[in-house]
C-alpha positions in Angstrom: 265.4 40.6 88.9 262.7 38.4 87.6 259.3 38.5 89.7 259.7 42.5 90.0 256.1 43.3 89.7 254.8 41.2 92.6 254.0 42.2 96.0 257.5 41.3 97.4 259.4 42.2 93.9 257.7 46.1 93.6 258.9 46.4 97.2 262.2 45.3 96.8 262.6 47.4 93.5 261.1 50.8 95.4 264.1 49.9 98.2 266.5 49.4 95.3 265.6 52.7 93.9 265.4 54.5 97.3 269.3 53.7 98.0 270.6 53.9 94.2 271.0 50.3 93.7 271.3 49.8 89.9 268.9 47.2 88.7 267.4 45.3 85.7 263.8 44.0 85.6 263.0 40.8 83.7 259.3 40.5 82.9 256.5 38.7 80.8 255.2 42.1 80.1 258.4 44.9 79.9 255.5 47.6 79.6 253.4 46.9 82.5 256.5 46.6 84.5 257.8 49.9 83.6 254.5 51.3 84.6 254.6 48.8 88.1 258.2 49.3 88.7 259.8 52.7 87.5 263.9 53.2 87.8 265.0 50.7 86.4 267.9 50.5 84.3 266.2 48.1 81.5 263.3 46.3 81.2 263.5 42.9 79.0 261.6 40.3 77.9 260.9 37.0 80.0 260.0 33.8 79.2 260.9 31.0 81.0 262.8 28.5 78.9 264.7 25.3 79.9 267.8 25.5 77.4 269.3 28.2 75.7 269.0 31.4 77.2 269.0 34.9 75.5 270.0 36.7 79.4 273.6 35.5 79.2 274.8 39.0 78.2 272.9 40.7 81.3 274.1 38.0 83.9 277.5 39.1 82.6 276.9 42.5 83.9 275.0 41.5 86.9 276.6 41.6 90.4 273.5 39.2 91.6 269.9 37.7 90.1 267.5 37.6 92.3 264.3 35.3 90.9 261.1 36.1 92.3 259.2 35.1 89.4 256.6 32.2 90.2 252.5 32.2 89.8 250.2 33.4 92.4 249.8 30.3 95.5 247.4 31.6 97.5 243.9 31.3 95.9 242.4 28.8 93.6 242.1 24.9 93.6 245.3 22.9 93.6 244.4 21.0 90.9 246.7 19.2 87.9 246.5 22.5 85.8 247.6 24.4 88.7 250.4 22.4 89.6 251.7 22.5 86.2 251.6 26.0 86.3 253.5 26.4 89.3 256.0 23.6 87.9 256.8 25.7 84.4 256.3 29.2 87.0 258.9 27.6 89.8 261.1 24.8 88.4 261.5 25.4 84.8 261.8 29.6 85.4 264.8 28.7 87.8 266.1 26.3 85.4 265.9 28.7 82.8 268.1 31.4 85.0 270.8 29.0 85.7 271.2 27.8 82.3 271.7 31.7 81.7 274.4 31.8 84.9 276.1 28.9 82.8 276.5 30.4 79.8 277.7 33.6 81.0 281.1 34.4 80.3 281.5 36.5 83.8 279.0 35.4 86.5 276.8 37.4 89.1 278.4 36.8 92.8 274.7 35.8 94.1 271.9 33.4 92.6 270.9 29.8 92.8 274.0 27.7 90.8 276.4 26.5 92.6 278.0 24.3 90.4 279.3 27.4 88.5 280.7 29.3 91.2 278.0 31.6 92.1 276.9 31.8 96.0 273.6 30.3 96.2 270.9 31.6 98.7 267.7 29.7 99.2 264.9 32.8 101.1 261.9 30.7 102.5 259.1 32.8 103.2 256.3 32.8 105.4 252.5 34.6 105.0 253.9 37.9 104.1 252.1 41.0 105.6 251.6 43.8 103.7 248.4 46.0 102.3 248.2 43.2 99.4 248.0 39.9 99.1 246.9 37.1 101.6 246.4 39.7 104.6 243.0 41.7 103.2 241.7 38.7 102.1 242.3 36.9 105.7 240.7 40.1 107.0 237.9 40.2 104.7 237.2 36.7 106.3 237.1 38.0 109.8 234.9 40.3 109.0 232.1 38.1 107.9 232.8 36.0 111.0 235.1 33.5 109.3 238.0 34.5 111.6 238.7 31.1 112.9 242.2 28.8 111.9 241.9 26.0 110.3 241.6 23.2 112.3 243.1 21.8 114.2 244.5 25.6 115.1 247.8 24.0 116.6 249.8 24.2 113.6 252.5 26.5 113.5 251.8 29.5 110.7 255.3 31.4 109.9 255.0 35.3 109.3 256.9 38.1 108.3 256.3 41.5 107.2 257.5 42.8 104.1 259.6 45.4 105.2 261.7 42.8 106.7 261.6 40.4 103.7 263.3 43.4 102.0 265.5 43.8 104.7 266.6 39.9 104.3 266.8 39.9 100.7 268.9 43.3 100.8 271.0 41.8 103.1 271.4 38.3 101.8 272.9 40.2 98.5 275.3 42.1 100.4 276.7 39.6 103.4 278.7 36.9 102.6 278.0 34.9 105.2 274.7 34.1 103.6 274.6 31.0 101.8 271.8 28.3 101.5 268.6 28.6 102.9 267.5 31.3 104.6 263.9 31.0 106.6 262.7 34.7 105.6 259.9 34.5 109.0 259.8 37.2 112.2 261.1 35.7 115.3 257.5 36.0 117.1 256.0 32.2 116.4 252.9 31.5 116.6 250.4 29.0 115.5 247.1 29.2 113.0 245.1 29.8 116.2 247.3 32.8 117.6 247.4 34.4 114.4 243.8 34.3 113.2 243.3 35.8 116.9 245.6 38.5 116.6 243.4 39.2 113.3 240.3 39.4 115.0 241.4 41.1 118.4 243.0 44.3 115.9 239.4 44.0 114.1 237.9 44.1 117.8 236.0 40.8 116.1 234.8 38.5 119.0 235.0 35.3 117.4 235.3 33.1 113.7 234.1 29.9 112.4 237.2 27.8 111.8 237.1 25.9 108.4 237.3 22.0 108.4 239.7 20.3 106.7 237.0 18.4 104.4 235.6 21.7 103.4 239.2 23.7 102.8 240.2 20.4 100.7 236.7 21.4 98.6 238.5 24.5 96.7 242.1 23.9 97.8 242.9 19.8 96.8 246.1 19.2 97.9 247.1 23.0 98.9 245.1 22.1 101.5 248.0 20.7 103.5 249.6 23.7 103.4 247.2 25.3 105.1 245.6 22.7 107.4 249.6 20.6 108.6 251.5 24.0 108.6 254.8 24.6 108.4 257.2 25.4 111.1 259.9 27.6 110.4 262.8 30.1 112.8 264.4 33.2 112.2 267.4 31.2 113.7 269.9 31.9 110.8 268.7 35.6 110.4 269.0 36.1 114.6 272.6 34.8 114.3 273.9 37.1 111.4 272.9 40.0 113.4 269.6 41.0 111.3 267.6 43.6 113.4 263.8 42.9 112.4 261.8 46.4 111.7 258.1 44.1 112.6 259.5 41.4 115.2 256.0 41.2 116.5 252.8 40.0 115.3 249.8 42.6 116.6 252.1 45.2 115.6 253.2 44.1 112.0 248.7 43.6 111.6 248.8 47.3 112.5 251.3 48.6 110.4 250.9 46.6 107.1 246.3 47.2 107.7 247.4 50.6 108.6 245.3 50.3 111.4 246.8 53.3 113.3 250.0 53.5 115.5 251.2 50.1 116.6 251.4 49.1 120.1 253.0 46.7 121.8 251.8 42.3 122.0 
């Protein structure tokens, strides 16, 4: 697993560890990972390269890669030195992985190479709820009375808790059904406007300034559109193989990732 130590990766690793799942972390820094991420079988090295690959031998052993490794999205301008980062983060880290399935004399059953052989599958994630990441910061906002969506509030703003991206991933390694992209978003939609209320209403917040577009564009540049066009994305595919979601519904994922008490019902 590359990525291990992020928010979605230390979660995935504790489930991995709860049910005995063998696994092998791959990380910029081996010894802040084993402090991040205990249980693992072996922690190596990472470094993202586009040819030659020194992770043959381990894909060799490996019964599926699962590449979570990419930089942080969320905060900071979207300038040229950003984008380069997520570029060598994104594109040359998965190239780098492949070029590793390639060489492999024996190759994992799951990971992103389908020219080789290997069953590819594509998770696309929403805003993923949990105690870190985007969520305290959104509610941070709130609470200074910057609660409002972007405008203009209409567009759609895909979700999920991470208890259910687990669930996805874990269950995208073992069905093989799964192939190809998999939206990784609860089946609740809603849009920027429903959400942000949903953040205020658990925060018993009355209302929040919504940002403009001119002034999001300010610190974001083009991530902007990101935030201000949304993206619209179904839990379709996971519905239809069966996947029963442990957060289906917005108030009640809020409550349970903030642990803002018991959860009730939207």
């Amino acid at each position: 697993m590359t990525g291990a130590t992020g928010l979605v990766g230390r979660a995935l690793c504790r489930a991995m560890s709860r049910e005995r799942i063998p696994f092998a972390v791959l990380s910029r820094r081996p010894d802040r990972a084993r402090r991040l991420v205990p249980g693992a079988r072996v922690y190596r090295l990472w470094q993202p390269i586009e040819r030659g690959s020194p992770w043959a031998t381990m894909m060799e052993t490996a019964r599926a890669v699962v590449h979570l490794a990419s930089p942080l999205t969320g905060p900071g301008r979207w300038n040229h030195a950003h984008r380069q980062e997520l570029y060598e983060g994104c594109v040359v880290g998965t190239r780098c992985v492949v070029s590793a399935v390639a060489q492999a004399r024996s190759r994992p059953e799951v990971q992103h190479a389908e020219q080789f052989g290997v069953r590819v599958k594509a998770l696309r994630t929403g805003l993923v709820l949990a105690s870190q990441g985007a969520l305290p910061r959104l509610w941070w906002a709130a609470s200074l009375g910057m609660g409002g969506a972007p405008r203009p509030g209409s567009q759609r703003q895909p979700w999920v808790h991470v208890d259910d991206v687990v669930g996805l991933v874990m269950q995208a390694l073992g069905d093989g059904r799964v192939a190809g992209a998999l939206n990784v978003v609860a089946p609740h939609s809603v849009t920027g406007a429903e959400f942000m209320g949903a953040v205020r209403t658990l925060g018993r917040m009355v209302s929040g300034v919504p940002q403009p577009k001119w002034w999001l564009r300010s610190p974001l540049g083009a991530g902007a559109v990101m935030v201000t066009n949304g993206r619209g994305a179904v839990a379709a595919r996971a519905l239809e193989l069966g996947y029963q979601f442990r957060q289906p519904r917005l108030h009640a994922a809020l409550r349970h990732a903030l642990g803002r008490g018991t959860a009730q019902r939207d």
